[in-house]
N, C-alpha and C positions, 0 to 999 in steps of 0.2 A: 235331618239328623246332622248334627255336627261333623267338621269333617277330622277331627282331632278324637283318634282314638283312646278311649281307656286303657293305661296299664296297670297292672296288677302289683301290690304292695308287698314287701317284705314279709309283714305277717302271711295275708292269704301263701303266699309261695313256700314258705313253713306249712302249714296244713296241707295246700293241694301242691305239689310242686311240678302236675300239668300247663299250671298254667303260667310257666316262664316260657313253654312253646313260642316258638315263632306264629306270631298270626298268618295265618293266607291272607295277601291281599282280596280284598272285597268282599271278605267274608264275617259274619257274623257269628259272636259268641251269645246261644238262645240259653236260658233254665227255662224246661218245660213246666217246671212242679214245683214248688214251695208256697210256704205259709207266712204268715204276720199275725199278728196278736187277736184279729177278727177270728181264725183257728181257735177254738176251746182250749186244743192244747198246744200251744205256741205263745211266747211273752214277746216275740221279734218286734220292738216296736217299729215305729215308720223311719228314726232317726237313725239307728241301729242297724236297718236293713238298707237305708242308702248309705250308709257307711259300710257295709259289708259288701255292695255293689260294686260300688267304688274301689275297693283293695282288691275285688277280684276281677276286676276291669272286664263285667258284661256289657253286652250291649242291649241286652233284651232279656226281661223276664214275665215268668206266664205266674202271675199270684191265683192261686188255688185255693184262697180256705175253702175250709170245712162247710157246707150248707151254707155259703152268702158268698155275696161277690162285692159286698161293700167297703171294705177295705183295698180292693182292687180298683173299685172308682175313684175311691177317696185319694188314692196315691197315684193317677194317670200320671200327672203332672208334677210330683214330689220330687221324684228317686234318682230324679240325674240319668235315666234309661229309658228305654220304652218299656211299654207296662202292657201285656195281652191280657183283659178281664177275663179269668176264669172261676171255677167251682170246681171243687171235689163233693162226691154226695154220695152217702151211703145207701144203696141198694138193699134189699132180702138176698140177694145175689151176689153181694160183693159195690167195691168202689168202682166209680166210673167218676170222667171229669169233664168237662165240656170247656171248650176253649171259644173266644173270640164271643161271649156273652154280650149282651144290651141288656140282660137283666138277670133276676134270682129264677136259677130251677126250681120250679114251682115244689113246695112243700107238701109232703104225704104222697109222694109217687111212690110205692112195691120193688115194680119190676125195673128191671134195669132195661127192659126193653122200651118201658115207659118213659125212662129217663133218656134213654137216647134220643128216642121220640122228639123229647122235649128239647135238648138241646138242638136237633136239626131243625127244629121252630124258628129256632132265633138265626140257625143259619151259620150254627159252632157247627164248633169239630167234638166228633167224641172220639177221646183217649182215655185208651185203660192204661192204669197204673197199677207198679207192680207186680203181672198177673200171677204171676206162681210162689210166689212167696209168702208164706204159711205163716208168716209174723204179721203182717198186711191184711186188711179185709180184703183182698185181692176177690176180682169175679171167678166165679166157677168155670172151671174149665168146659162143661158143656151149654152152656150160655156165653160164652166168650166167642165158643164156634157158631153156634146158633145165629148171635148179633151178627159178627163176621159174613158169613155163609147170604143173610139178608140184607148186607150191604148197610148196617149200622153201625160199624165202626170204624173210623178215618188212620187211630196210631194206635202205636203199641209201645209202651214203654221198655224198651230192649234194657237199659243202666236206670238203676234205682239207687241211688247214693245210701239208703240205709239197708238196700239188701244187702246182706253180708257174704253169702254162699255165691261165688261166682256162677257156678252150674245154672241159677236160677236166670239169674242176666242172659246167661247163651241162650239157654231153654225158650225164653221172651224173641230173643234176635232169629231163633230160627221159627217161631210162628209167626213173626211177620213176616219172612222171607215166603214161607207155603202159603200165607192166605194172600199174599200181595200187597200187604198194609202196608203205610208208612212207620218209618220206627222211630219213636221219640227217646226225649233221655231227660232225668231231671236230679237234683238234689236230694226232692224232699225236703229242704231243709225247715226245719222248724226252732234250728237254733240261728245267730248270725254266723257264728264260728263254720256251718256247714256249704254254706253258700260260696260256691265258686269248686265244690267237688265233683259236682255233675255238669258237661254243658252239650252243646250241639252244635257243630260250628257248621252255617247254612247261609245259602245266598241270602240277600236284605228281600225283604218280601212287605206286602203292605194289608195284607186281608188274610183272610182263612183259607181260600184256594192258591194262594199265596204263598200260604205256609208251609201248604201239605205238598205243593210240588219241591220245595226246598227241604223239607225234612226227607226227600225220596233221594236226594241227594246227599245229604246232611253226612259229617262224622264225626261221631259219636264220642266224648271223650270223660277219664272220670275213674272213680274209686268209690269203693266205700268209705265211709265217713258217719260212725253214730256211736261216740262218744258217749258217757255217763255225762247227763248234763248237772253241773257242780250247781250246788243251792246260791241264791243270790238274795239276800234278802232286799226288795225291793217294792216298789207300790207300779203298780203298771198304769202308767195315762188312761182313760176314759177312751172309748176310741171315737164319742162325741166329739172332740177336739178333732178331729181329721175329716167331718164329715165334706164330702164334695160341694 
């Protein structure tokens, strides 16, 4: 990694104004959670989002869409940052996400227990996102403890950039604290304008056991941020055009 750090632009510093902080040294600014246009519901193109990277001077982000991780391959090497291949995947249960992917969480799994499963195959982490927040397909709170309780879940998303009710954030921060989990934090963003409202700031780490000992130290910083997104009349690229 370069040794010349990103700072954060004018604009982002209008929307998040966290992030005029002083950095720690040797410390890293992570997004555990957003999306790109691979998302169903996300237009973020590739250019868009390393342009929204860059004003908000991360140094690491975990691309999440929706059911694929192909957009997250396709942009390792794009975004001017490091790139963690992830997935978000919708449960019978709620959402769950797997981080540090080699491939797509296999299509038609139920249970969320199946999907953990699946992601500890490949030797990810599973994080839940958003749990308690009722706008979110968040997981059930008694399968949240269940996975927990059988040592299938790695983080806990404490800061959700669209949750809007703080209570729910705490809510998140103190079940990681009682089951021992590590606590992530993320954007969500699914627009460009959102990205740099959620972050994590964590030692440099290089792998998935990696991560999870630096997010056990990590702090957590960030707002809410979800905006009515204003109509644009646009044609969105093919996301053929980015294929890895």
């Amino acid at each position: 990694m370069s040794q010349k750090r990103p700072s954060s632009s004018v604009g982002a510093l209008e929307r998040h104004p966290h992030l005029a902080a002083a950095r720690t040294p040797g410390k890293l600014r992570l997004d555990c959670h957003l999306h790109t246009m691979w998302s169903g519901d996300s237009t973020t193109t590739p250019e868009e989002l390393a342009e929204a990277i860059a004003q908000a001077g991360l140094d690491v982000v975990c691309i999440t869409d929706h059911s694929t991780v192909a957009g997250a391959v396709a942009l390792r090497e794009a975004l001017g940052c490091r790139v963690v291949v992830g997935q978000e995947q919708r449960t019978q249960s709620g959402e769950l996400i797997g981080l540090f992917l080699s491939e797509r969480i296999p299509p038609g799994l139920r249970s969320a227990r199946e999907t953990a499963l699946a992601i500890r195959d490949q030797g990810g982490l599973v994080y839940v996102p958003h749990p308690f927040d009722p706008l979110r397909h968040h997981l059930d709170e008694s399968v949240l403890e269940d996975l927990a309780t059988s040592g299938l879940i790695d983080v806990i998303e404490v800061r959700n950039g669209k949750t809007s009710l703080e209570h729910l954030n705490e809510r998140a921060a103190r079940a990681a604290s009682r089951l021992q989990l590590a606590a992530g934090a993320g954007s969500d963003a699914h627009v460009p304008e959102a990205v740099g409202s959620v972050y994590v700031e964590v030692d440099n780490f290089s792998d998935a056991p990696a991560l999870l000992r630096s997010l056990r130290g990590g702090r957590v910083v960030g707002h809410h941020f979800d905006g009515v997104r204003r109509f644009q009349p646009r044609i969105v690229p093919s996301t053929s055009r980015y294929r890895a």
